[in-house]
C-alpha atoms as one frame of an Amber mdcrd trajectory, in Angstrom:
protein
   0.000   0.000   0.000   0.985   3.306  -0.594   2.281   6.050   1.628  -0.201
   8.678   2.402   0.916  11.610   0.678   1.880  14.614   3.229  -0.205  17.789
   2.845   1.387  20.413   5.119  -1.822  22.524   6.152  -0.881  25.936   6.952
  -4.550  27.722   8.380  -6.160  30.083  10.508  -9.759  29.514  11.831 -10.993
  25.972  11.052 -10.272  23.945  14.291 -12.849  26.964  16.136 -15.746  26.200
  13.415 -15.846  22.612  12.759 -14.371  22.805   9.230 -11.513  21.031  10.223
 -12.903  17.732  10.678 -14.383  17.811   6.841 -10.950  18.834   6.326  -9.135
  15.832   7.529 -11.885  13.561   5.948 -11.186  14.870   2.528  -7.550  14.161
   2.768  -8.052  11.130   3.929 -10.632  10.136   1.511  -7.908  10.693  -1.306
  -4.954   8.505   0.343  -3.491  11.616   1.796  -2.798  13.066   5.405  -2.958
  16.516   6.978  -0.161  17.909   9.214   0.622  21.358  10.696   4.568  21.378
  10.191   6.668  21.973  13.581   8.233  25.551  14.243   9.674  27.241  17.628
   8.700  30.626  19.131  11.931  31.845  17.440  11.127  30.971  13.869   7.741
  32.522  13.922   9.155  35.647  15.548  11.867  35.733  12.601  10.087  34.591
   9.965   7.364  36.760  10.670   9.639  39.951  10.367  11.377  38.551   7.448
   8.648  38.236   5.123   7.215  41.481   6.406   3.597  40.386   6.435   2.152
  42.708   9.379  -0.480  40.842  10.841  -1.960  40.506  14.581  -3.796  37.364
  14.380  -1.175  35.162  16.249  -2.106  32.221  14.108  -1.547  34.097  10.578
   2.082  34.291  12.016   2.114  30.892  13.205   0.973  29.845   9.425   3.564
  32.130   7.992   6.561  30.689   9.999   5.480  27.375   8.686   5.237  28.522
   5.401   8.994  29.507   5.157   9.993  25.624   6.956   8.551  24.217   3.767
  10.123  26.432   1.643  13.475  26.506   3.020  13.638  22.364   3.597  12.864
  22.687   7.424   9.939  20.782   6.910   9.569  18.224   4.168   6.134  17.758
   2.903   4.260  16.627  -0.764   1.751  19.467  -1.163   0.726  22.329   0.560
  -3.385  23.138   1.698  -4.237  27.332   3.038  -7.130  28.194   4.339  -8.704
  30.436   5.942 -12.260  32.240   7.155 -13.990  33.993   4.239 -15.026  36.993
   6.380 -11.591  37.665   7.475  -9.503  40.143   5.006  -6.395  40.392   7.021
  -5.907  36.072   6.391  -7.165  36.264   2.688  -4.488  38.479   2.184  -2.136
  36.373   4.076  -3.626  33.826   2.244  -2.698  34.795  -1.040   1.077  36.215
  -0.348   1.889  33.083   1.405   0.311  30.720  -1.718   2.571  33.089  -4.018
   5.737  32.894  -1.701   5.778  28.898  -1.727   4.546  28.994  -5.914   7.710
  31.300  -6.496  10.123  29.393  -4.524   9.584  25.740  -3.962   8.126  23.137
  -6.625   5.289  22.163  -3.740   1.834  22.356  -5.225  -0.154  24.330  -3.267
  -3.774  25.441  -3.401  -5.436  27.960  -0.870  -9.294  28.128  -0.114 -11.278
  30.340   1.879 -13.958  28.050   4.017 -17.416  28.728   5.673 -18.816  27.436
   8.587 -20.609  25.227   5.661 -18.123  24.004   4.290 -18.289  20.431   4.047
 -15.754  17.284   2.902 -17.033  17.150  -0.105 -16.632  20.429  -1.168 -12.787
  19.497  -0.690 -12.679  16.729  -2.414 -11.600  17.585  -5.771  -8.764  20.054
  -4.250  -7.616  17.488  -2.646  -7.919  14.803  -4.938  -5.884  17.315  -7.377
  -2.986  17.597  -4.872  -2.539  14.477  -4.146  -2.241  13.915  -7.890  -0.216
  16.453  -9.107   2.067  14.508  -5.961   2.005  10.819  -6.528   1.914  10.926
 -10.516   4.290  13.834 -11.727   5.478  11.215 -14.183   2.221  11.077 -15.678
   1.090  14.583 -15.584   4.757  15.121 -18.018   3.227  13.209 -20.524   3.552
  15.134 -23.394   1.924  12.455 -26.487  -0.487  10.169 -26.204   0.188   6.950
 -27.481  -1.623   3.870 -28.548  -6.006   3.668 -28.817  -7.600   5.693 -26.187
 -11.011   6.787 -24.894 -11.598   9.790 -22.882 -14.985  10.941 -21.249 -15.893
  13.802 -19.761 -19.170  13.717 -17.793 -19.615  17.540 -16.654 -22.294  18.765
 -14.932 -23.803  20.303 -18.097 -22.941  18.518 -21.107 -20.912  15.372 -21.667
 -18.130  14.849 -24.146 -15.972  11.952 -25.407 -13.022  11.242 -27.777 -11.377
   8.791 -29.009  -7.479   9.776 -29.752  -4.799   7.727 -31.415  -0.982   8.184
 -32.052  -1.657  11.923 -30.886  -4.524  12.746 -33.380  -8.214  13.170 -32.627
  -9.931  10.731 -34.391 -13.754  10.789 -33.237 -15.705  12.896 -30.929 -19.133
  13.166 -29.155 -20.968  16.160 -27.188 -24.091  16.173 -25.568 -26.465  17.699
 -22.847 -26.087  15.243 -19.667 -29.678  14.065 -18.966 -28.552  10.872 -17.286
 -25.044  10.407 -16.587 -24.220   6.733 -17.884 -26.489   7.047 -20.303 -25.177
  10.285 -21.801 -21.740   8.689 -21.261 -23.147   6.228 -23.130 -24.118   8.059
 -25.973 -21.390  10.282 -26.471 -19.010   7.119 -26.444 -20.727   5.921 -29.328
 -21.138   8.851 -31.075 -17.041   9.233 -30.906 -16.773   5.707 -31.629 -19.037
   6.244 -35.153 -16.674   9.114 -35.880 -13.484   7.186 -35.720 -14.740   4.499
 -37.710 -13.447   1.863 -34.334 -14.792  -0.700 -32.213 -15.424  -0.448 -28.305
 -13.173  -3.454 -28.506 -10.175  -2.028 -30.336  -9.681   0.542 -27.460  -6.649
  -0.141 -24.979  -7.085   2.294 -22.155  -9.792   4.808 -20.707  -9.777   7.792
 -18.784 -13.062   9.073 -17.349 -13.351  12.512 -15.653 -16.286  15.459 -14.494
 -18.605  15.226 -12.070 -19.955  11.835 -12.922 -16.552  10.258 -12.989 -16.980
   7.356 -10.659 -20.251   6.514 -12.207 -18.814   6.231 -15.528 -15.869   5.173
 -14.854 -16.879   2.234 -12.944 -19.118   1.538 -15.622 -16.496   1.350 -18.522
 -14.182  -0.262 -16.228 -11.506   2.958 -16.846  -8.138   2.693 -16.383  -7.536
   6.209 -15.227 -10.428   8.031 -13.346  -9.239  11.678 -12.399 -10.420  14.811
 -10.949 -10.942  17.751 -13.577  -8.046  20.533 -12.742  -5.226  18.622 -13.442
  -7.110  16.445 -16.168  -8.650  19.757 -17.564  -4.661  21.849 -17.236  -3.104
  18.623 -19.219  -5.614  19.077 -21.643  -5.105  22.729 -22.233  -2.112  23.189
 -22.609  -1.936  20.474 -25.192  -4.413  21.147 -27.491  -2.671  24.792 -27.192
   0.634  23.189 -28.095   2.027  24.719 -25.493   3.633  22.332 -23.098   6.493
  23.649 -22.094   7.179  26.799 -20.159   4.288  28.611 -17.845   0.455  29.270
 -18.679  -2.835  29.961 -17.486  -5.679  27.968 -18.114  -9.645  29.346 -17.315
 -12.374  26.952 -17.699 -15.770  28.537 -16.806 -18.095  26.092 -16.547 -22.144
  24.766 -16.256 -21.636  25.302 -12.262 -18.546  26.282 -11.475 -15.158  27.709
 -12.340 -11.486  26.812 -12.537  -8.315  28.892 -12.373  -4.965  26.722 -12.586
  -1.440  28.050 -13.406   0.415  25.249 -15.091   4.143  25.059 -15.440   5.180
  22.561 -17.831   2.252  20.683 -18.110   1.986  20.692 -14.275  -0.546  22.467
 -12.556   1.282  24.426  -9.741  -1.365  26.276  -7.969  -5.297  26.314  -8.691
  -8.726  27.234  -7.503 -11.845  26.124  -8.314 -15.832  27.524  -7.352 -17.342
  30.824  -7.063 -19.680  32.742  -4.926 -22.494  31.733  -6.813 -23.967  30.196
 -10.261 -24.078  33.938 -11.181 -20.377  33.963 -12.296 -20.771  30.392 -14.365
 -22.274  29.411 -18.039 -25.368  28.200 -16.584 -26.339  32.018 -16.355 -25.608
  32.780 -19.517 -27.734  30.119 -20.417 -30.638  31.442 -18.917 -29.206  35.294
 -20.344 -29.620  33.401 -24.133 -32.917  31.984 -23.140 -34.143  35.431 -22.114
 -32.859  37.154 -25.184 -34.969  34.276 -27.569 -31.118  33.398 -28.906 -29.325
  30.272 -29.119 -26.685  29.796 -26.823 -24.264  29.600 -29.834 -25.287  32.866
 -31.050 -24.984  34.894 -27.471 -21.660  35.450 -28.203 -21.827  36.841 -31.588
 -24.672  39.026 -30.208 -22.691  40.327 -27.150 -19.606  41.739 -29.359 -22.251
  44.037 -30.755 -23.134  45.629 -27.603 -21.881  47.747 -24.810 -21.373  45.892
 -21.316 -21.259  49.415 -19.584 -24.906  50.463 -20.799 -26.340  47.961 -18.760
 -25.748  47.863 -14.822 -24.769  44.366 -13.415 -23.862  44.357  -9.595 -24.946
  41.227  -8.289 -22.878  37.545  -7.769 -26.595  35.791  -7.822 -27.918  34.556
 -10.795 -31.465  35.529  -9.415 -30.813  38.907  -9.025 -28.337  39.095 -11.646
 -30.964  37.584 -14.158 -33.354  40.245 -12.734 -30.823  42.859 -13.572 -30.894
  41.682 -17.287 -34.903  41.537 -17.274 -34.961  44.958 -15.878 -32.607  46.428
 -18.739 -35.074  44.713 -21.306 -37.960  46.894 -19.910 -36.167  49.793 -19.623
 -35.385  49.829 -23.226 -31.708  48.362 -23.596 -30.980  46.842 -26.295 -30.534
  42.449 -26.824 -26.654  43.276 -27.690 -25.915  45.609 -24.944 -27.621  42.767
 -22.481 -25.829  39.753 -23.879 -22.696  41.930 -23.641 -23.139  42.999 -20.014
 -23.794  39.400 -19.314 -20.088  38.041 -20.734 -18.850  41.678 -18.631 -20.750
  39.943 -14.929 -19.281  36.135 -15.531 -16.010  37.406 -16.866 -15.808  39.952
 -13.989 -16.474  38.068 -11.086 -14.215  35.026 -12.190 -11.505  37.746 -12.257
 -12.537  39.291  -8.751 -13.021  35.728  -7.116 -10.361  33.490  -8.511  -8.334
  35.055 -10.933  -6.690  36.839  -7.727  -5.262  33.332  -6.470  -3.666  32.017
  -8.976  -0.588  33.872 -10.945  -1.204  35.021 -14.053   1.020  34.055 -16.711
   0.677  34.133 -20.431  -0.425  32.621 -22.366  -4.047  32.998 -20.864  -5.742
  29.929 -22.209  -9.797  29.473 -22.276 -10.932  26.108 -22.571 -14.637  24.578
 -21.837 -17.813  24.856 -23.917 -18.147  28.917 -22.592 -15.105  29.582 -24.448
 -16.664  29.016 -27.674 -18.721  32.612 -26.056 -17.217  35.365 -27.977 -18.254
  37.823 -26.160 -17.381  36.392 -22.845 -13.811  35.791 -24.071 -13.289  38.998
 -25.504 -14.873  40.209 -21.805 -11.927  38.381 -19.995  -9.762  39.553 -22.387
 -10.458  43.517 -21.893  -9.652  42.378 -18.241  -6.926  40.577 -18.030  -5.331
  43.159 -21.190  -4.262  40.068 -22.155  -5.262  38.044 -26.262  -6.713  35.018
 -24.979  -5.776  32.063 -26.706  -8.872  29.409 -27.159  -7.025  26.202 -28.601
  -9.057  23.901 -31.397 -11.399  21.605 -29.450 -11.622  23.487 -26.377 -14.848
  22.396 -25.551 -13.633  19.025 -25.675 -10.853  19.492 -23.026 -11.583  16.963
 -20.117 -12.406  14.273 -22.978  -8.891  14.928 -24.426  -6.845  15.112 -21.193
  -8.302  12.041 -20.244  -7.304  10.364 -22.938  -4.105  11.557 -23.041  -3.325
  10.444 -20.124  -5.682   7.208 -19.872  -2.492   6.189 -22.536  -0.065   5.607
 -19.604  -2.329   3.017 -18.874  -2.106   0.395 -21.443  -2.077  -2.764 -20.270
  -1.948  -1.734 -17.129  -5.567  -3.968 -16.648
């Protein structure tokens, strides 16, 4: 059996509201372990005025002390896990210069994550899941070609996609709503399968990934099931051809949102989520619906318009659909709403995620939101940066997943 990996937890907050209990589980649920790394009174006191973080909360300088152990080699430990209370802006600032400080100077991936008193194992899982990952199978995540006959699925929360790849080339694909998960799975698979002009039977390996990857994956009997950010960064930066050197990869999607910075293929540190549904493609979904427009003409329709016409101050996707509806009435026009629309997601991805993870170009958009215009063009004005959508980006879990599924043959 395998060693636990060793996530160093460096925290303020969660052993006083219960979160660190669902913390532990998560961890633990992945074949990992939490531990708070050993310092004295006299590292915390130096550390503390070496990095020059002023802070009161005695536990913020507790967390930064251990945060330069790992760095320097005090401390040895396989990934790093900060968090701390949400309502708190002297530890999300903390937060942040302490997930930058151990980015910048050790090759520990880290991920930081502000919790609620609601926040439960589950909501964890995939961060953890990811760490431990990007710890135990570096090898894997370096893959640069896939190799061989291989299936990938992606069963998202809003539509499902599959490939099958060989030798490096895309051969077949399939994308549809998910209604029921193995049986869009189910679907798609044959739908790639048709394309490629192969048999179920002819495929060596299969990687499943998405929400419904345990359901699906059980059911094909995959070789590789895998949580979506590192999946999802692998993907990205291959169908960008741009595996080497540092990027940024965005993937908005039907319920939440994910913000990795990838080094080599590697994703180094990442968040995933958002305040609300509000900053995701399911609202501009309902924004397409409300305009009469297919969602694969929103985006046209939005690079028409003016984002600053029509106000849009809300993170709900009640209030912020109400916003849109009240615009309509007042006379704005269908462009100027689509386009303030792509402005809200765009805007409150950058606000609420974009601020944890270091940007570095190239800024890559992958999903089935990136095929938006408007809403890329939106993050672009933002960022000042030309986004880069690769071929296929709406196909990116499908395609990681295969790629990497190849390290698998005959591994049954």
């Amino acid at each position: 059996m395998a060693a636990p990996v060793r996530i160093a937890q460096l925290s303020c907050g969660p052993e006083y509201s219960g979160v660190q209990n669902e913390i532990n589980e998560a961890a633990k649920s992945v074949g990992a372990e939490i531990f708070f790394p050993d310092v004295t009174l006299a590292d915390i006191r130096r550390d503390f005025a070496e990095l020059g973080l002023d802070v009161a909360s005695p536990d913020l300088r507790l967390a930064i002390a251990r945060a330069k152990a790992l760095v320097e080699g005090r401390i040895e430990a396989d990934a790093v896990f900060i968090t701390t209370c949400f309502r708190c802006a002297e530890a999300a600032i903390v937060r942040n210069e302490l997930r930058r400080y151990i980015h910048e100077n050790s090759r520990l991936p880290v991920v930081s994550y502000s919790f609620t008193e609601r926040t439960t194992a589950g909501t964890l899982l995939t961060r953890m899941e990811a760490l431990t990952t990007i710890a135990r199978r570096r090898a894997l995540l370096a893959r640069e070609r896939q190799e061989g006959l291989t299936l990938g699925i992606d069963s998202g929360s809003s539509t499902t996609k599959a490939v099958v790849m060989q030798e490096n080339h895309v051969l077949g694909s399939g994308w549809l709503p998910t209604v029921e998960v193995v049986g869009s799975a189910e679907e798609a698979v044959r739908e790639a399968l048709r394309q490629s002009g192969v048999a179920m039977g002819g495929i060596e390996a299969i990687g499943t990934t998405g929400y419904g990857r345990f359901l699906v994956g059980k059911h094909f009997d995959a070789d590789l099931i895998q949580e979506e950010l590192t999946v999802n960064s692998k993907g990205a930066v291959y169908l960008a051809e741009h595996q080497h050197g540092a990027a940024t990869v965005i993937d908005i999607g039907g319920m939440d949102n994910k913000a990795i910075s990838v080094h080599d293929g590697i994703p180094g540190t990442f968040t995933m989520g958002g305040i609300c549904a509000g900053a995701s493609g399911r609202f501009l979904e309902m924004t397409a619906k409300r305009l009469g427009v297919d969602i694969r003409e929103l985006g046209p329709l939005a690079l028409k318009g003016e984002s600053k016409r029509v106000p849009m101050n809300s993170y709900c996707i009640v209030f912020g659909t109400q916003s849109l509806v009240n615009a309509l009435a007042a006379g704005s026009s269908p462009a100027d709403v689509a386009a303030a629309a792509c402005h809200s997601v765009a805007e409150q991805v950058f606000e609420q995620q974009l601020q944890e993870v270091d940007i570095k170009e190239p800024v890559i958009m992958v999903g089935g939101t990136s095929l938006i215009e408007g809403l890329v063009h939106a993050m672009g004005q933002l960022l000042n940066v030309d986004i880069l959508v690769p071929p296929r980006s709406q196909f990116i879990g499908a395609v990681g997943s295969a790629l990497l599924a190849s390290g698998f043959i005959g591994g049954k």
